[in-house]
C-alpha positions as CSV (number, residue, x, y, z in Angstrom):
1,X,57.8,12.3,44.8
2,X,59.4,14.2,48.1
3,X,59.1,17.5,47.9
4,X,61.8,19.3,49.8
5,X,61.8,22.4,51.7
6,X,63.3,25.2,50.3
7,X,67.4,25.7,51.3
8,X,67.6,22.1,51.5
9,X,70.1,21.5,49.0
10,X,72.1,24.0,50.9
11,X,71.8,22.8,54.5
12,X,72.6,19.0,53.4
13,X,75.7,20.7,52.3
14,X,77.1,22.7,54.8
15,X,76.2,19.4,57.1
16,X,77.5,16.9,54.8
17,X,80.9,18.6,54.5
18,X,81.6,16.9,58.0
19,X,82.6,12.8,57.1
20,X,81.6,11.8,60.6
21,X,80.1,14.8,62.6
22,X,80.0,14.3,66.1
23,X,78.5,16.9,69.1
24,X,82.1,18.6,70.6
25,X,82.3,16.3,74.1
26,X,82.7,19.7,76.0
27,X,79.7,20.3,74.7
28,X,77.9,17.1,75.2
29,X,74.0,18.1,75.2
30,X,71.8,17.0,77.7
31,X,67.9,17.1,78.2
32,X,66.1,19.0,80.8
33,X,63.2,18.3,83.0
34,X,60.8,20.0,80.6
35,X,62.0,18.1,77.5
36,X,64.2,20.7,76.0
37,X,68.0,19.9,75.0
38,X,71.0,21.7,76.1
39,X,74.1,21.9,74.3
40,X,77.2,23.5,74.7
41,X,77.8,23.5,78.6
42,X,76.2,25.2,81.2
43,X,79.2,28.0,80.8
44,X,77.9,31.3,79.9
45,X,78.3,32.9,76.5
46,X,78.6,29.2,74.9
47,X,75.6,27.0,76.0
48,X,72.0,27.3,74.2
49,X,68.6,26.0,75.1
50,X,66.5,24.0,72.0
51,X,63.2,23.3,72.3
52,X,62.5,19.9,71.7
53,X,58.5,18.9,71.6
54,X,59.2,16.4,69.8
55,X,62.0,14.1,71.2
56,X,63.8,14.7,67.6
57,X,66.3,16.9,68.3
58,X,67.5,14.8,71.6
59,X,67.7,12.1,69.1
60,X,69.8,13.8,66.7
61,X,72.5,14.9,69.3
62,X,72.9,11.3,70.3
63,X,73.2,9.9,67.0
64,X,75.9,12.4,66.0
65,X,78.8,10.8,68.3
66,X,81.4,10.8,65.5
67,X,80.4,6.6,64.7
68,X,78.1,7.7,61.8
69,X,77.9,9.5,58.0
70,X,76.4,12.7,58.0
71,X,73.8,10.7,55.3
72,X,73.5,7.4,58.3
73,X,72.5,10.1,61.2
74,X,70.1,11.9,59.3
75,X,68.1,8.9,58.0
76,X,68.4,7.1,61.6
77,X,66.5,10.4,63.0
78,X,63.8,10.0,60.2
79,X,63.6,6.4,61.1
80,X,62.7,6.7,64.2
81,X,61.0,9.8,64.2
82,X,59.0,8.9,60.5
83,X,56.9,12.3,61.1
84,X,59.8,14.3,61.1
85,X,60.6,15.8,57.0
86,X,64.0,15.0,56.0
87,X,65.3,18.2,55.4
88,X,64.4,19.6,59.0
89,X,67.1,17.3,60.2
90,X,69.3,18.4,57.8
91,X,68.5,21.9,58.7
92,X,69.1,20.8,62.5
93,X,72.8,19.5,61.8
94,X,73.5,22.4,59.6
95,X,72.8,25.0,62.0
96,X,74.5,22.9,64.9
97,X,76.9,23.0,63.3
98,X,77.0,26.9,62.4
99,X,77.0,27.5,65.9
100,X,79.9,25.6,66.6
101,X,78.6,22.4,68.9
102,X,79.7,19.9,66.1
103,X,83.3,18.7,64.8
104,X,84.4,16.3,62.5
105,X,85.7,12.9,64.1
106,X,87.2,11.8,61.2
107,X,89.2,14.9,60.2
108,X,93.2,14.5,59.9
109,X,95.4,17.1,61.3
110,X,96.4,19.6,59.6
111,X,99.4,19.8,57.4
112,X,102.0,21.8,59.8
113,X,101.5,20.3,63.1
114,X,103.7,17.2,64.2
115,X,102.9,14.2,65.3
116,X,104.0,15.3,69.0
117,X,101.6,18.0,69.0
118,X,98.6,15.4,69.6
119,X,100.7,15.2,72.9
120,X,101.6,18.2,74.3
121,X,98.8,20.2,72.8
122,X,96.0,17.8,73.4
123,X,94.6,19.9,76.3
124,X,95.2,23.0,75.1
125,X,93.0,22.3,71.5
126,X,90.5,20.9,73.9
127,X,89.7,23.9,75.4
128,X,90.3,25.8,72.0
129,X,87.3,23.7,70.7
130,X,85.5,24.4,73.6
131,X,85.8,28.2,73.2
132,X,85.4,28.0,69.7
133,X,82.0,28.6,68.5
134,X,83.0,28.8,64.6
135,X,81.7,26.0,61.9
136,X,85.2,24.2,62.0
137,X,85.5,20.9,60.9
138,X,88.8,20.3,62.9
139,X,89.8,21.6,66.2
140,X,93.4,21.5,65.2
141,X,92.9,25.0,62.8
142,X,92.9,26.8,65.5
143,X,96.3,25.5,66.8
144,X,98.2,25.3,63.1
145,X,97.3,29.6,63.0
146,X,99.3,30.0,66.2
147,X,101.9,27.8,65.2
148,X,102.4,30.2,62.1
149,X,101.8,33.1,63.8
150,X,105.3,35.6,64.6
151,X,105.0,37.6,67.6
152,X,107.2,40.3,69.0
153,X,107.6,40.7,72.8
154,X,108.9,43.9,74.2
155,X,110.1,43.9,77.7
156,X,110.3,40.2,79.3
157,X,109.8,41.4,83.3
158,X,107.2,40.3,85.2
159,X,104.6,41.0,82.6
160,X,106.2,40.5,79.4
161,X,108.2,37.5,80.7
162,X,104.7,36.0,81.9
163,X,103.4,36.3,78.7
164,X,106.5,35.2,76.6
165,X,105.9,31.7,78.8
166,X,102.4,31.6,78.1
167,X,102.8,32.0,74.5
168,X,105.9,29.6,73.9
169,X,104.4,26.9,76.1
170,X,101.2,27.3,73.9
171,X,103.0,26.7,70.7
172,X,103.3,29.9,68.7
173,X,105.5,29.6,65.9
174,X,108.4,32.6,66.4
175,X,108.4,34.7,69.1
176,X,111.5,37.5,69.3
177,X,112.3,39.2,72.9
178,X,113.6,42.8,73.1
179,X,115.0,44.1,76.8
180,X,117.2,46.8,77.3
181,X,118.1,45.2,80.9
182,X,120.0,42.8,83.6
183,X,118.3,40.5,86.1
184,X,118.9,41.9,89.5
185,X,117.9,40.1,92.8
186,X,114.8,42.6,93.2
187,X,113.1,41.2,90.0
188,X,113.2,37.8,91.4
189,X,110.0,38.5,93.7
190,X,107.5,38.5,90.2
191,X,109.7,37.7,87.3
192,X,109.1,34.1,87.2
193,X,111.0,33.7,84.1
194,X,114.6,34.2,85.8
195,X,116.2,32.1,88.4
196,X,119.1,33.5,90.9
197,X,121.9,32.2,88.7
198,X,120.6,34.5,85.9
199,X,121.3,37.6,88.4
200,X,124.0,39.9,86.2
201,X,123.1,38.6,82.8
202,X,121.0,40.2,80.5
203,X,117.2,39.7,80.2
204,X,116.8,38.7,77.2
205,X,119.5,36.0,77.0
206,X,118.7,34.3,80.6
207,X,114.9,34.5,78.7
208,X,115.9,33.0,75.6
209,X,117.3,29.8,77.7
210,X,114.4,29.2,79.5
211,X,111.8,29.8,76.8
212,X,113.8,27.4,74.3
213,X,114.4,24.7,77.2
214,X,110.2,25.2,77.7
215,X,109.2,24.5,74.2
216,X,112.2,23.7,71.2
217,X,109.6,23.5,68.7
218,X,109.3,27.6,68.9
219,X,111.4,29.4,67.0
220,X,112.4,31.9,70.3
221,X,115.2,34.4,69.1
222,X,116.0,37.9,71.0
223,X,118.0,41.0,71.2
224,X,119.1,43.3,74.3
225,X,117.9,46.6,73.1
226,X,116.3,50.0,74.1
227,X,113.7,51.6,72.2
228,X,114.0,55.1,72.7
229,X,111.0,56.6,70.7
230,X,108.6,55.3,67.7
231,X,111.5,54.9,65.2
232,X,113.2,52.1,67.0
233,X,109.8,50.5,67.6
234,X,109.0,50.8,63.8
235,X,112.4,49.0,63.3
236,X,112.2,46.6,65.6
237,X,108.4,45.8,63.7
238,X,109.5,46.0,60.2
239,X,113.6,44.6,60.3
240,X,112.7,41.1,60.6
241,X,112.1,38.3,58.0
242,X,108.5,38.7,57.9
243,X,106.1,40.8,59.2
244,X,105.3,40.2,62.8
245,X,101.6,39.1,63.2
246,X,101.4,40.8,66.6
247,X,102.9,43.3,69.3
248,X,103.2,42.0,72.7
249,X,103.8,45.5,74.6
250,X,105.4,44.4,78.4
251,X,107.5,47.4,78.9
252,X,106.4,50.2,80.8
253,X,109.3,52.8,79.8
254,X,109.8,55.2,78.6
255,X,106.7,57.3,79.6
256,X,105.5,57.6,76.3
257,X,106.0,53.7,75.0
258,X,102.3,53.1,74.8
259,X,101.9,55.6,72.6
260,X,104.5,54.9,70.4
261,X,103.5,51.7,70.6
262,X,99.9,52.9,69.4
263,X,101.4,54.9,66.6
264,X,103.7,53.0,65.2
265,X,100.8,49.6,65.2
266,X,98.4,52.0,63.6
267,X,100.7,53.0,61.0
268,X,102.1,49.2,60.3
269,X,98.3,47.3,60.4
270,X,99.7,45.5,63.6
271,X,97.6,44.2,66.0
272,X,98.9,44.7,69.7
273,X,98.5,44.0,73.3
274,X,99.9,45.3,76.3
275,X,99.2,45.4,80.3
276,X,100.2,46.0,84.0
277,X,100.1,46.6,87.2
278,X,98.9,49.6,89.5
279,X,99.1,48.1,92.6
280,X,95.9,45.9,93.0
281,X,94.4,46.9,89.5
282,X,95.7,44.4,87.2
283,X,94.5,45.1,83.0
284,X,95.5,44.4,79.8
285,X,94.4,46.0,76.7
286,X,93.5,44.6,73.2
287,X,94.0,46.9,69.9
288,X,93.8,46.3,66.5
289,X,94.1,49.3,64.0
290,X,90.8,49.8,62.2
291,X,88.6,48.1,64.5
292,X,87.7,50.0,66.8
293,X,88.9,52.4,69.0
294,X,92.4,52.7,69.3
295,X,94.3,53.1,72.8
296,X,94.6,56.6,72.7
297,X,90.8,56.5,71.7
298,X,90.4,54.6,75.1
299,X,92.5,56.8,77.6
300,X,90.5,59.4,76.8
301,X,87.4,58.0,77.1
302,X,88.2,56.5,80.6
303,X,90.0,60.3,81.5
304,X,86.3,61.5,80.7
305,X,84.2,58.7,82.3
306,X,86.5,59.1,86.0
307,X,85.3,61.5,88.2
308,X,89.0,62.4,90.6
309,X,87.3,65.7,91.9
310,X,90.5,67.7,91.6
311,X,91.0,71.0,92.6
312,X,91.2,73.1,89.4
313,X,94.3,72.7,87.7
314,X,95.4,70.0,90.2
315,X,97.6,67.2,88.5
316,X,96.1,64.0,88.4
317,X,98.8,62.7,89.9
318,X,97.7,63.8,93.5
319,X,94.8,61.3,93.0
320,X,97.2,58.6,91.7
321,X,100.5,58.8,92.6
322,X,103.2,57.5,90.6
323,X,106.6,56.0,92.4
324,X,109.9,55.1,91.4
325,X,109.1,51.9,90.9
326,X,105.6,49.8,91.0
327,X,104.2,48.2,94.0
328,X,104.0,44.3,92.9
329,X,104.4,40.6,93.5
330,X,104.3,37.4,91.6
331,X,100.7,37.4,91.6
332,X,100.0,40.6,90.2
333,X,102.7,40.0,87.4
334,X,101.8,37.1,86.9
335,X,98.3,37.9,86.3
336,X,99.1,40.8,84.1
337,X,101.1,38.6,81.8
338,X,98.5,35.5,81.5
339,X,95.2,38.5,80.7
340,X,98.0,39.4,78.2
341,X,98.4,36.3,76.3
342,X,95.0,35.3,76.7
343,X,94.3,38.1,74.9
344,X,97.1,37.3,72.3
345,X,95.9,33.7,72.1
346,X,92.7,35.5,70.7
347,X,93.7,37.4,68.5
348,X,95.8,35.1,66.8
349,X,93.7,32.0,66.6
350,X,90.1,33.9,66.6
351,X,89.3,31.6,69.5
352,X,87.5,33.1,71.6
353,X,86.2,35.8,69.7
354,X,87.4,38.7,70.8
355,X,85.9,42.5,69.6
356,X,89.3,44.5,70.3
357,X,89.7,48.1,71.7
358,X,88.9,47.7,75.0
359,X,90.9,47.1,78.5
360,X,89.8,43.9,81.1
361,X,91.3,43.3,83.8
362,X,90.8,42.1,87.6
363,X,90.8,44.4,90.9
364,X,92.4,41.8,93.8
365,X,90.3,44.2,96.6
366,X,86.6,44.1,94.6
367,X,86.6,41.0,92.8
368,X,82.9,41.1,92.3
369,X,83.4,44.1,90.5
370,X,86.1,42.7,87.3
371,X,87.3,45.4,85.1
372,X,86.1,46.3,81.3
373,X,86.7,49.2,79.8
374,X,85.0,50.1,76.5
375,X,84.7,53.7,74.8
376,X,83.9,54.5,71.5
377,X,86.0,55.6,68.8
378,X,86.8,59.3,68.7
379,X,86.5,61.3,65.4
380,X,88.8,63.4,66.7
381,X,91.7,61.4,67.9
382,X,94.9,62.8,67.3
383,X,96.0,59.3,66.5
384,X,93.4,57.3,64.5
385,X,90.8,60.0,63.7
């Protein structure tokens, strides 16, 4: 009689739960001079190195193309590699899979999705599933969570609007604008979302027609409004339907919108993004109440961790002037809005992982030096402490 290792029964089924596993083809493994195998692409912060004395494993990541039972690759391996116990391979696939290199070939998609979404998302879940480093059997999961997901969008200018298209064209399920303003001709240099026949109308209406001619399968509604303090953001978060699953935060007035915006999240459970410009410095923040520090958590942090050298009682602003209006272009708008949505895009489908409370960004005159801002959270924060 075989006597199997112990956790056996339990690796054969965490394997065997995939009908025709198969290695992700972004992450196609391949073997190195010294005989190890490679998995996962040479990308950092997804690939991994096995050791491979053996041959075994090598075998095993060739066998599992997606043509096979979990049951028909595990006793080809042990055919041709007869020394090798029957439950290592198990073991092997199991943990493969665990660490997100394996897929099911033969899994259906999802109840939700159409039929037309193996067309225009195709690309989009390929890159999902390359990110993803979760035990999913289909990379489709992913896709069905943002197409369910209801996100609000405050302010659609150059950053908001950005991310509006981002998130429409990537096939969230209801997304609801809220801008208090007109296009005018001196938007048009960033605001890619408006056109110069859209000059005089409002925001969110010339927004609304070109985010439901991008992508009618999102349910894209919208309001011209102005939130004047945390009550009309509460409303705004709470007078829908439904819940909103997240805050997309593209408005950079009033003064004080980011922390109402902080506030009013905190107090709801809702996650939130927001971002900008100041002048080369593009960022976006990621905040989710009760993990992690929150953004009023993180200003102070990075008000502590600068070192401006003021005079005493000098106002920061001497160091960083503000101006009526923000030095920008296209490309820094752009990029403000696409951090944004990425960042919304991760939240929303846990793809990639993403540990909020922090601010990333890029600086267009060091870009060997990107930006990530991370401070812990502060027992004393007037706001989540």
């Amino acid at each position: 009689m075989t006597v199997l290792p112990d956790g056996y029964g339990e690796a054969r089924t965490r394997a065997g739960e995939l009908r025709r596993p198969r290695i992700k083809p972004e992450h196609r493994a391949y073997r190195t001079v010294d005989g190890n195998v490679r998995i996962g692409s040479v990308i950092y912060g997804i690939g991994a190195e096995v050791q491979d004395p053996d041959g075994w494993v090598w075998t095993l990541t060739q066998m599992m193309d997606g043509t096979r039972t979990a049951e028909q690759v595990a006793e080809g391996v042990t055919l041709r590699h007869p020394a090798v116990p029957l439950g290592d391979v198990w073991s092997a696939m199991a943990d493969l899979r665990e660490a997100g290199f394996v897929e099911d070939a033969d899994a259906p998609l999802p109840a939700g999705l159409l039929p037309r979404d193996l067309v225009r998302h195709a690309r989009g879940v390929a890159l999902l599933r390359w990110m993803d480093l979760s035990p999913r059997a289909s990379p489709w999961n992913a896709q069905l969570r943002l197409a369910r997901a209801r996100v609000l969008v405050l302010g659609v200018g150059g950053t908001g609007g950005a991310a509006a298209q981002i998130l429409v064209a990537s096939g969230v399920g209801q997304l609801h604008a809220v801008d208090p303003d007109v296009v005018e001709l001196s938007n048009l240099n960033r605001q890619l979302l408006y056109r110069e026949t859209d000059i005089g109308r409002p925001k969110t209406e010339a927004a609304l027609a070109a985010l439901r001619a991008l992508n009618s399968d999102v349910t894209v509604t919208g309001e011209r409004r102005e939130v004047r303090g945390p009550d009309d953001l509460a409303d705004l978060l709470t007078g829908g339907p439904a819940p909103y699953d997240l805050l997309v935060l593209g408005a950079d007035r009033p003064a004080d919108i980011r922390r109402w915006a902080n506030r009013v999240c905190l107090a709801l459970g809702t996650p939130w993004v927001e971002g900008g410009y100041r002048g080369p410095l593009v960022t976006a923040g990621v905040h989710v109440p009760g993990d992690g520090p929150c953004w009023e958590c993180q200003r102070a942090g990075e008000a502590e961790r600068r070192d401006l050298r003021l005079q005493p009682g000098e106002d920061e602003e001497a160091a960083s002037p503000r101006m009526p209006w923000n030095p920008a272009n296209a490309v820094t708008a752009g990029l403000s809005g696409t951090l944004v949505a990425h960042a919304a895009l991760a939240l929303l489908t846990g793809v990639p992982p993403m540990r909020p409370g922090f601010r990333y960004g890029i600086n267009l005159m060091a870009l060997q030096d990107p930006v990530l801002q991370r401070h812990p959270r502060r027992p004393n924060c007037p706001a989540c402490g």
